[in-house]
C-alpha positions in Angstrom: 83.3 117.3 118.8 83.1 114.8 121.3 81.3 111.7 119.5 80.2 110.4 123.2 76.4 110.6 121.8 74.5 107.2 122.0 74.1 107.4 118.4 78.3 107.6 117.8 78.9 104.5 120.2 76.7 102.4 118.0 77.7 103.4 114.6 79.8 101.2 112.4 83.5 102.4 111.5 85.7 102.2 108.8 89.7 102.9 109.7 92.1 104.8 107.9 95.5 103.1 106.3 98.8 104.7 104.9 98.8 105.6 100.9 100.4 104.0 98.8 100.1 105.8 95.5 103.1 106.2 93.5 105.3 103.8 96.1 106.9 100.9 94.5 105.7 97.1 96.2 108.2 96.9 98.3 107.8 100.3 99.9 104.2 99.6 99.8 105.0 96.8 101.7 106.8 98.8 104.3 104.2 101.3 105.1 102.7 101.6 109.1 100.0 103.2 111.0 101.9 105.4 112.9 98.5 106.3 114.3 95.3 105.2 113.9 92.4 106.9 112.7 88.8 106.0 112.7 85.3 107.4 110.8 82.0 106.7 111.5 79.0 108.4 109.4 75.7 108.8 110.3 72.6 110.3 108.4 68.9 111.8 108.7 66.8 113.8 106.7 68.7 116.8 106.7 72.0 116.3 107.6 74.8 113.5 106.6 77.1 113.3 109.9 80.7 112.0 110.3 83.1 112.0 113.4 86.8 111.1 113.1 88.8 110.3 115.7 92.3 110.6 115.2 95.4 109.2 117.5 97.8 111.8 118.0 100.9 111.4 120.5 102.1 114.8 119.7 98.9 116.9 120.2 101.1 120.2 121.0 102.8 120.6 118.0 100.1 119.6 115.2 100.6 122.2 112.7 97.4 123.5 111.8 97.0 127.5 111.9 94.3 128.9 114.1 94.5 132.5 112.5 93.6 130.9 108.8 90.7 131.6 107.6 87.6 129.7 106.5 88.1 128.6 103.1 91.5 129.3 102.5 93.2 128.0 99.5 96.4 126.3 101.2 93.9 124.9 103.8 95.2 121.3 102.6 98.2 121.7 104.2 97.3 122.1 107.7 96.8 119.0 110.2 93.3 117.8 109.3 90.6 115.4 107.9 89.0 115.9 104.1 85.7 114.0 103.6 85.1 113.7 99.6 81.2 112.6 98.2 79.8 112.1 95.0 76.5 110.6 93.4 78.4 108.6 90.5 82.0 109.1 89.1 80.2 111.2 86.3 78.5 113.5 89.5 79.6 117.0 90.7 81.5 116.0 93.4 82.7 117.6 97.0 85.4 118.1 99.3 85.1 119.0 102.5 88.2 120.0 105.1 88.4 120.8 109.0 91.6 121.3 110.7 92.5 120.3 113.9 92.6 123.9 115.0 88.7 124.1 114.0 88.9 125.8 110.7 86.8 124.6 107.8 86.3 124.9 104.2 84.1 123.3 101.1 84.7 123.1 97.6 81.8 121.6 94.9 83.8 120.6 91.3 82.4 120.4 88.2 80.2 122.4 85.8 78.9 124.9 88.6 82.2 124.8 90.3 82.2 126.7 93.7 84.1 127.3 97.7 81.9 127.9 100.7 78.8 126.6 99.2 77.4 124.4 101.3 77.1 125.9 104.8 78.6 122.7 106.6 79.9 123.1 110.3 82.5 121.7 112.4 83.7 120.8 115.8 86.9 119.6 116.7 88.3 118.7 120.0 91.5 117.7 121.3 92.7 115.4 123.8 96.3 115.9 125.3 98.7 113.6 123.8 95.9 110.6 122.9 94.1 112.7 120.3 91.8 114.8 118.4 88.1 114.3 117.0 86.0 115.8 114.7 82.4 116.1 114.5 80.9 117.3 110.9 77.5 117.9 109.5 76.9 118.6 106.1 73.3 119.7 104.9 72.2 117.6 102.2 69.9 120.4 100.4 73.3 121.6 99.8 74.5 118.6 97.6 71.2 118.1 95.5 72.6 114.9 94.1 72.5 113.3 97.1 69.4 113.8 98.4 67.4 111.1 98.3 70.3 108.4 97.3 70.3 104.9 99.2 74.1 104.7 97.8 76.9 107.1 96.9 80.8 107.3 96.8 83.1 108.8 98.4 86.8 108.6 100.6 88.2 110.0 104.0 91.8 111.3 104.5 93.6 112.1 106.9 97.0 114.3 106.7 98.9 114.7 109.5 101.3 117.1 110.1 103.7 118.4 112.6 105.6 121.6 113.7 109.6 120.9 112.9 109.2 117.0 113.2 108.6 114.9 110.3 106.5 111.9 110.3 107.3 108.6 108.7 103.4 108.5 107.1 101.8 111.4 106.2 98.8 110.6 104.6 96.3 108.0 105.6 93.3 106.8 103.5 90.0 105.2 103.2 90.1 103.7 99.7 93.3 103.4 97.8 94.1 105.9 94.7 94.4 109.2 94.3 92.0 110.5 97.2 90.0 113.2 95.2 89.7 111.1 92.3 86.0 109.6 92.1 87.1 106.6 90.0 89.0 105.5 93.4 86.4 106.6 95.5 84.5 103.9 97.9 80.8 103.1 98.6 78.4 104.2 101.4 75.7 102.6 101.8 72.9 104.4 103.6 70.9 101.5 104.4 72.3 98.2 105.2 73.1 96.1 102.5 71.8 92.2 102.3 75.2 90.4 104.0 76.4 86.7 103.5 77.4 85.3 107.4 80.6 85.1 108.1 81.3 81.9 109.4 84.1 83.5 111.6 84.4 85.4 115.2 86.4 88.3 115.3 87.6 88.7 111.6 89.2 91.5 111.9 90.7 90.5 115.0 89.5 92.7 117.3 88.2 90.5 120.2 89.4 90.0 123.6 92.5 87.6 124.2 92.5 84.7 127.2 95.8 83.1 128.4 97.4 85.4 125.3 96.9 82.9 122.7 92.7 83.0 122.7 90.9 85.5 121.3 87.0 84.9 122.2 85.8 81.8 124.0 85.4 80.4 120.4 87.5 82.5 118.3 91.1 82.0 117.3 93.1 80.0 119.2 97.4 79.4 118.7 100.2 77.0 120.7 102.1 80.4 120.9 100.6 83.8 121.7 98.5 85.9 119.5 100.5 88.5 117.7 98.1 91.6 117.3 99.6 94.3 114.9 98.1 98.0 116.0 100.5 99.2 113.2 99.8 97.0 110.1 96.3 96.5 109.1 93.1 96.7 107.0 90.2 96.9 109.0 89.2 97.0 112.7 92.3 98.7 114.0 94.6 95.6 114.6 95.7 92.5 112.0 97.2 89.2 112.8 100.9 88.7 112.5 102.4 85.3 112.3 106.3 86.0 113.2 108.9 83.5 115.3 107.1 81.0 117.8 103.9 82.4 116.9 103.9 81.1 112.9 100.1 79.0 113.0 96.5 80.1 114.0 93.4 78.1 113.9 89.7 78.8 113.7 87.1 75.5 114.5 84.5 75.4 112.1 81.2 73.4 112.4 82.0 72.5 108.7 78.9 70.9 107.0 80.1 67.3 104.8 79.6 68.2 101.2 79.4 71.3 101.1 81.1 74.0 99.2 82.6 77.3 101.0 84.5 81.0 99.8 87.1 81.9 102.3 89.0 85.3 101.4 91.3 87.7 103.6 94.0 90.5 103.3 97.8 89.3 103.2 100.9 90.8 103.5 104.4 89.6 103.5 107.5 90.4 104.0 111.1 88.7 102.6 108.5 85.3 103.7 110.3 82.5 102.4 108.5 79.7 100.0 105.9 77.9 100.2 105.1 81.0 102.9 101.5 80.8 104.4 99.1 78.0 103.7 95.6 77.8 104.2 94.3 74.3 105.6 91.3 72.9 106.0 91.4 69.5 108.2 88.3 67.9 108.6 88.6 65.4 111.5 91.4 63.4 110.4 92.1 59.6 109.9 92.7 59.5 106.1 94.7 62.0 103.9 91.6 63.2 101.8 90.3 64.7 104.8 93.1 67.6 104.9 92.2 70.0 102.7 95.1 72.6 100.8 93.1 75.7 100.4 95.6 77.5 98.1 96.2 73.9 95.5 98.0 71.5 96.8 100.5 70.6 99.7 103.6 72.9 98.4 101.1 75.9 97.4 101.4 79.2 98.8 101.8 83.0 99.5 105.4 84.2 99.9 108.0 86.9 99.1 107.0 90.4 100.0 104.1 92.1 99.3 101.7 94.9 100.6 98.3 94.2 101.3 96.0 91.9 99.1 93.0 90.1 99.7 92.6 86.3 98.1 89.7 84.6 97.7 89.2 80.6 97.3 86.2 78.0 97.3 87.0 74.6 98.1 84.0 71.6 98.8 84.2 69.3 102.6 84.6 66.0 102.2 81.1 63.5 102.5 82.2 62.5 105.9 84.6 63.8 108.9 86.9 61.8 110.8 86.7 62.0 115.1 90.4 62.5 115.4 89.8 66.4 116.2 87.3 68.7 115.5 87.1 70.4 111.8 89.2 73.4 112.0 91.1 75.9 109.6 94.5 76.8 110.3 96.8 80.0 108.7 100.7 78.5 108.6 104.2 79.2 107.9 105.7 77.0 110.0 107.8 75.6 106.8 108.9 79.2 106.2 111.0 81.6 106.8 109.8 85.9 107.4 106.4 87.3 108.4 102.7 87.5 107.3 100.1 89.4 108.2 96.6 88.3 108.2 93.0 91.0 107.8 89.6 90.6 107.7 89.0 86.9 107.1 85.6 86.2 106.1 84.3 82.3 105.4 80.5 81.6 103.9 78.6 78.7 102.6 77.7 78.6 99.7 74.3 77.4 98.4 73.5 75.3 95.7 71.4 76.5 93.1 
């Protein structure tokens, strides 16, 4: 249950946010990672492999029994992780729980319904008021589906639960819906799927920050410091948020003239005053054409409050660049009023056909 194998370090992760089913926007909006929580998978042959590491200030009163046993039917309650699979929404598909006292159980639904199928193990280990980890394997000769498949679905949860103390989230999720319901699951990929580049470092704004307002020797770069967000995010653990002095944030681009480009990221607002954030593009300067409004023009933008969603634009450079400055994007509220958050930005070029 450690996940300090080679094989662990290098593995990509995915990270666990608050659910939001049955919340209105605006308590959508309010939700926050108390504590973070981060799944990596990992797969041969045989075996499908996932550790979870889970933040947990309060390691000595998670409320998960020890005396329960394997496969109990109120198992759901306890402090712990559930890892959900499936071929196809049409599949069987599979639940599988551990607690963070080390008890485990399985369930396969569908036509041959069944508990304790699968023979899956378990390790958990805890780490005094930082956290606990879980290491799982699942045979895959026991989910005959999923043999041989390159893809699948699935989602990771994470309840948390304490002894007399309640906590302001108690639920944390990979994909959003209802967490056993395969229509909301995810995909896993098993092999690496063909990716567009991102034109941009540190996306999901992860990277190491110089002088408090760099992040990268060619990442982001602000007039105020960086405002990183541990408790409001989508991916990568942390999110941008653009609040008081620190209301701009700007990426250079080696921008090619004439050429098209999709930009998309994750947004969230709150009480953000109009015309809230803009996206532009400003391509060296000198005459007016060269300043590009991402979102439509000058008065466009993203305000009120809001929970997370991801917007996507294309927009074409310009046949030539001015030498004022060097072609950058910037994120902005400086006209507004509130506070935005910015996730997972990814910029591509797009080819002509």
């Amino acid at each position: 249950g450690k996940l300090d194998e080679p094989a662990w370090k290098k593995a990509p992760a995915v990270w666990l946010v608050p659910r939001s089913v049955n919340l209105s926007v605006t308590q959508a909006a309010q939700l926050k990672n108390e504590v973070r929580t981060k799944v990596k998978m990992l797969h041969d042959h045989d075996y499908f492999y996932f550790g979870f590491e889970a933040e947990e200030p309060e390691t000595e009163i998670m409320n998960a029994s020890a005396q329960r046993k394997n496969n109990d039917i109120d198992m759901w309650r306890d402090n712990g992780i559930e890892i959900f699979l499936a071929k196809n929404t049409e599949s069987n598909h599979y639940q599988f729980i551990v607690t963070s006292a080390g008890r485990i159980s399985d369930i396969r639904y569908g036509s041959n319904g069944a508990k304790g199928f699968s023979g899956f193990d378990a390790r958990v280990r805890t780490v005094p008021d930082k956290a606990w980890t879980a290491e799982v394997r699942i045979p895959r000769k026991a989910l005959p589906e999923l043999t041989d498949v390159k893809t699948l679905i699935g989602n990771f949860t994470r309840h948390r639960v304490l002894r007399d103390k309640k906590v302001g989230t108690e639920y944390y999720i990979w994909s959003p819906g209802e967490r056993n319901t395969q229509e909301y699951y995810g995909t896993i990929r098993l092999e690496a799927a063909p990716r567009t580049e991102n034109l941009i470092p540190f996306p999901d704004f992860d990277g190491p920050v110089y002088h408090k307002r760099f992040m990268g020797r060619k990442g982001w770069g602000s007039a105020a410091p960086l405002l990183l967000d541990r408790e409001t995010f989508v991916t990568g653990g942390s999110s941008l948020r653009l609040e008081g002095p620190s209301r701009s944030v700007r990426q250079n681009i080696a921008f090619k003239p004439n050429c098209r480009y999709k930009l998309s990221f994750f947004v969230r607002a709150e009480k953000l005053t109009a015309p809230g954030l803009k996206v532009i593009v400003r391509l060296g300067g000198e005459i007016p054409e060269r300043t590009l409004y991402v979102m439509g023009d000058w008065k466009a933008g993203f305000s009120g409050t809001s929970p997370w969603t991801r917007l996507e634009y294309t927009f074409k450079t310009t046949p030539s660049f001015g030498r004022k400055f060097a072609p950058h994007f910037d994120f902005d509220i400086r006209t507004s009023k509130g506070i935005c958050w910015i996730d997972h930005v990814e910029l591509a070029e797009l080819k002509e056909k």
